[in-house]
N, C-alpha and C positions, 0 to 999 in steps of 0.2 A: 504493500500500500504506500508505503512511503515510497519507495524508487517510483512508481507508477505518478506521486504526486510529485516529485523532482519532474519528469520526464514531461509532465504537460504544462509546469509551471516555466521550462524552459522556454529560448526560442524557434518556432515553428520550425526551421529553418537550420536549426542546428542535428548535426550527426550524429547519432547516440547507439552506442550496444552493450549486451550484458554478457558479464563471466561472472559464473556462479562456481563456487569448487567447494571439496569438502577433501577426502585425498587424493584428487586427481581438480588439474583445474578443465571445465567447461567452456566452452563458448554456444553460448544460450542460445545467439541468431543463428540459421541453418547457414550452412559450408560456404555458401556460393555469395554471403551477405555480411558483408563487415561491418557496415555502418545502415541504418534506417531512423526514417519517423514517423514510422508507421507504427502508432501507440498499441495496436492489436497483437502484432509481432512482439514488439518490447515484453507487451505483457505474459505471453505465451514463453517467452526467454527466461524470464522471471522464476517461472514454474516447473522450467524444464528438469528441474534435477531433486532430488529427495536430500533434505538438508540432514545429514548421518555421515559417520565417519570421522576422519580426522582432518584433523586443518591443512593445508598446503599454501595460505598466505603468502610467501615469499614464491613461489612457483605464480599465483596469481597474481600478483601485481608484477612481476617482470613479462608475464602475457599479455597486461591489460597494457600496461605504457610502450610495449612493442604493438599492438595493434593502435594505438594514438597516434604514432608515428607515420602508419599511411591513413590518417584520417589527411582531407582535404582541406581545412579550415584551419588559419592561421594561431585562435586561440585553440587552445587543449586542455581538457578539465579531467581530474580522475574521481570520480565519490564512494571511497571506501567504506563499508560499513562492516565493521568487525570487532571482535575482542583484543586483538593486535598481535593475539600467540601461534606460534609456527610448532606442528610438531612432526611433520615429515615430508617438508618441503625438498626437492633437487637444489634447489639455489639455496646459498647462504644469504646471510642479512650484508653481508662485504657487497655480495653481487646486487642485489637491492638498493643499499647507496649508491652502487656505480651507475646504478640503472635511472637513480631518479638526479642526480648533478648531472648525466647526460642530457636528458629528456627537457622539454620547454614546456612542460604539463603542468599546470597549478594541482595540486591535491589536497583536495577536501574529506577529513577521515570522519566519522562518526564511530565512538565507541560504545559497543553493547554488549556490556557484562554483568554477570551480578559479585557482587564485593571478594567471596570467597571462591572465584575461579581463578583454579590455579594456574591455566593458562594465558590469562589477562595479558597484556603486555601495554598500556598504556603510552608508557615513555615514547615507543616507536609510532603509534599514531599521534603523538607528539610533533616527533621530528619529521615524520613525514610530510607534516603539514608547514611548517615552519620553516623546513628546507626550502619549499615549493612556492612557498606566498598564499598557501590555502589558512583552512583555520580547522582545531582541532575540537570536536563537538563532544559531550560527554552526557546526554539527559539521563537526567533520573528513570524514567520510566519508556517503556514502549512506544506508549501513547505521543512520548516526546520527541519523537524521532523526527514524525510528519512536520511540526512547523521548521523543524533544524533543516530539511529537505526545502520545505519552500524560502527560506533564507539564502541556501546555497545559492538555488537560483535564480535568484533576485540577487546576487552578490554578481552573477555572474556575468548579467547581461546588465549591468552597470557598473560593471570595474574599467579602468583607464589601461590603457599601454602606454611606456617609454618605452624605446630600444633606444640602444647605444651602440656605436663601431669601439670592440674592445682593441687594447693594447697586442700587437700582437707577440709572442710566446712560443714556445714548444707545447705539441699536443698534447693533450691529455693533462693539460696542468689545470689544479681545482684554485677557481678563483672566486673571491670572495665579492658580495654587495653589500651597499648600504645605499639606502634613497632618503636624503630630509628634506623635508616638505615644509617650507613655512608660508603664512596667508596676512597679506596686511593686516585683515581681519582681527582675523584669531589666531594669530601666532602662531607657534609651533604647531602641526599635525602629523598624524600618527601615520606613514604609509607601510601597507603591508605589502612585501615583495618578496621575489627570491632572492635568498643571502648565503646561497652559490651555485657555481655550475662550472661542469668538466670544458674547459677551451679545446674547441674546436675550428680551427683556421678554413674548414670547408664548411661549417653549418651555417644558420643566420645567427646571428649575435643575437645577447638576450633582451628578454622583456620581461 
C-alpha cells in the first residue's frame, strides 16, 4: 500500500520498477520491462513474491542501483524499505559503498522493525541515505509508512539540481561534498546533498 501510494503520488511521467527479495533478489516487472507507469503492472510487481526467507539486502540494492543506471531520466531515486540487516547476501557491505559513491541515485531508506530484531541494522539505512542526499525515515508504526511515502514524493519532484565540472584526478578516487546555502532572507539554510562520490573522468559530474 505504501509503495503503490509513492508510485501515484509521483510524476506521471517518471520510470518506476520493483525488486522484491527475501534470499534471492527478484525483479517484480516481467523480463522484457525495466522501467513502466503502468500503476497495474507496478502493482502486480508488488505481489509477485511471498515475503519468507532470509534477507539478501546487499545483493538487492547492488541490483536495484544497476538497473537505475539504464533508466533514461536524468534524476534517479532508490526507496528502500527494510530493516537494514543482510544475512546471506553475494555482495558485501564494501561492494554496496562502492556501489552507491559510484551511482548519481538519491536514496531514500525507510526503516521497518520492531525494537528487538536482531537483525535490525539501522546505522546502514542511515548512511545510505546521507551518503546519497536522501533522508532516513524511521515510523513508529505500519500505518506510518504511507504518509513517509507520500513525502518522499513530494520531496522528489521538488528538489533542485546543481552540477559542477569536478577537478580532474585519477579514477576511482572518492571525493568529498559540501553545499552552503545562504538566503538574504533567512540566513543560513540547510541543503541536503551528496557528501560523496567515486570520480569518474568519463561519467557526468555530480549533482
Amino acid at each position: 500500500t505504501a509503495a503503490l501510494t509513492f508510485i501515484q503520488a509521483s510524476n506521471p511521467q517518471d520510470e518506476a520498477f520493483i525488486i522484491n527479495f527475501n534470499d534471492k533478489v527478484y525483479h517484480g516487472l516481467p523480463d522484457t520491462v525495466l522501467f513502466t507507469d503502468n500503476t497495474n503492472m507496478l502493482r502486480q510487481a508488488l505481489w509477485s513474491t511471498t515475503p519468507e526467507g532470509r534477507t539478501a539486502l546487499n545483493d538487492a540494492i547492488f541490483a536495484s542501483l544497476h538497473q537505475l543506471d539504464m533508466g533514461r531520466r536524468a534524476k534517479k531515486t532508490l526507496v528502500l524499505i527494510s530493516d537494514g540487516g543482510d544475512n546471506c547476501s553475494t555482495h558485501t557491505k564494501k561492494d554496496v559503498e562502492r556501489k552507491v559513491d559510484e551511482t548519481v541515485a538519491t536514496i531514500y531508506t525507510i526503516g521497518v522493525f520492531d525494537s528487538d530484531d536482531p537483525d535490525k541494522n539501522p546505522g546502514l539505512l542511515k548512511w545510505l541515505a546521507n551518503v546519497s542526499g536522501g533522508m532516513a525515515y524511521f515510523p513508529q508504526t505500519l500505518e506510518g509508512i504511507v504518509p513517509v511515502c507520500r513525502q518522499i514524493a513530494k520531496d522528489i519532484r521538488t528538489r533542485y539540481t546543481i552540477g559542477y565540472v569536478p577537478p580532474e584526478g585519477p579514477p576511482g578516487q572518492l571525493r568529498h561534498i559540501k553545499v552552503s546555502v545562504n538566503s538574504a532572507e533567512r540566513g543560513k539554510l540547510v541543503a541536503r546533498t551528496r557528501t560523496q562520490y567515486t570520480y569518474n573522468p568519463n561519467a557526468a559530474g555530480p549533482e
